[in-house]
N, C-alpha and C positions, 0 to 999 in steps of 0.2 A: 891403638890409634890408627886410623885409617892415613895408606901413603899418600903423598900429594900425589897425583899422575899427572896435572896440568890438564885434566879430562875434565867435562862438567861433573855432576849430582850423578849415580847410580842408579838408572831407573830398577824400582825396589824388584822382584824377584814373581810376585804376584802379576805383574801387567803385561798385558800382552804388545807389541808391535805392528803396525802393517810395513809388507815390503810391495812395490810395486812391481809387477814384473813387465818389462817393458822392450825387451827384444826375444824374439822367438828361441835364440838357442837359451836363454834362462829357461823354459819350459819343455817338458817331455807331453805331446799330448796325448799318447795311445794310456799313459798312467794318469793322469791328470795331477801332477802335480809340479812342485817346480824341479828346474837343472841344476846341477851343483852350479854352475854358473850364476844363477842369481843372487848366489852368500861368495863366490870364492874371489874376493877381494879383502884385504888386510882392513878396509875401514869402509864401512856403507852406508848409506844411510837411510832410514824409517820414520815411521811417525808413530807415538806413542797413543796408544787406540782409545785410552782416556779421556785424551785431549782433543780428537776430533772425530771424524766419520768417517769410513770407506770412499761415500763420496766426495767428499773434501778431501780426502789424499789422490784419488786418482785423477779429479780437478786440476791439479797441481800438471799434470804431463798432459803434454799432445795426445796422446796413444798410449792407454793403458791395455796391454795382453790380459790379465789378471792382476788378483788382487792376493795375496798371502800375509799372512798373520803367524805368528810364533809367539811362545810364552818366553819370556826376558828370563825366568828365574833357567827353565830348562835351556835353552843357548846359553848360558854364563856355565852351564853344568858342561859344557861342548866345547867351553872355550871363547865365548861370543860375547864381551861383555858390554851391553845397552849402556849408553850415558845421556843422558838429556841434555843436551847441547843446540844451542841456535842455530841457523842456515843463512848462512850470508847471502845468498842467492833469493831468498823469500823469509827476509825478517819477520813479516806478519803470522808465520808460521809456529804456533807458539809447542805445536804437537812435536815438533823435531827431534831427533835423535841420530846417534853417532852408533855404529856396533863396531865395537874394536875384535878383530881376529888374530890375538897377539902374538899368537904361537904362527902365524902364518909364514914369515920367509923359513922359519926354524925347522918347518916340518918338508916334509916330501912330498911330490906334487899326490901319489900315492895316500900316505895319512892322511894330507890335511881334506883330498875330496871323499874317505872314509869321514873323518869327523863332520864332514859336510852332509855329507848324507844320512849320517845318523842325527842331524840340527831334522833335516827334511822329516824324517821318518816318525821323528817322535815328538816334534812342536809345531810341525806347518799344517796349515788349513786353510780353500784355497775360502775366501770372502765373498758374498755376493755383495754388489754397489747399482 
């Protein structure tokens, strides 16, 4: 029996996410890809790439730097677990998601930007919009 977590629905393991990257220290650009900075918060949020477009999620911000995408089943493997959860901030948002980083106060600033970088290396791709 699955635990209550008080989280929404599990986005299934198959679908991917976009993240927006939206301040330059989330991005390294001589690598082209993102900073640990753009996952290293305990809870973030995304949009489930199912349910909308690159260009409707960068719509969403003033100023989108880039666009990244990661697969939900690989970050839940890192410790990252996707929930499909509303935005109170843009109801009409039906794409929205929640990534919970629960191991994140527990680890050391050390580990937890190892585990971050291994999300980067082996699920991120940056999106054209």
């Amino acid at each position: 029996m699955p635990e209550n977590t008080g989280r929404g629905p599990a986005v299934p393991d198959h679908e991917d996410a976009y993240r927006a990257i939206l301040y330059p220290r989330q991005w390294v650009p001589l690598e082209n890809r993102p900073s640990t900075a753009a996952f290293d918060e305990p809870v973030f949020s995304v949009d489930i790439a199912s349910k909308t477009t690159p260009q409707a999620t960068a719509a969403r911000f003033k100023i989108v730097l880039k666009l990244v995408t990661f697969n939900c089943g690989k970050a839940r493997g890192h410790g990252f677990d996707t929930r499909d959860e509303p935005d109170v901030n843009y109801p009409d948002n039906m794409a929205h998601a929640h990534v919970y980083f629960d191991e994140y106060h527990g680890l050391g600033k050390k580990t937890r930007k190892k585990r971050i970088r291994h999300l980067i290396e082996e699920a991120c791709w940056v999106v054209k919009y």
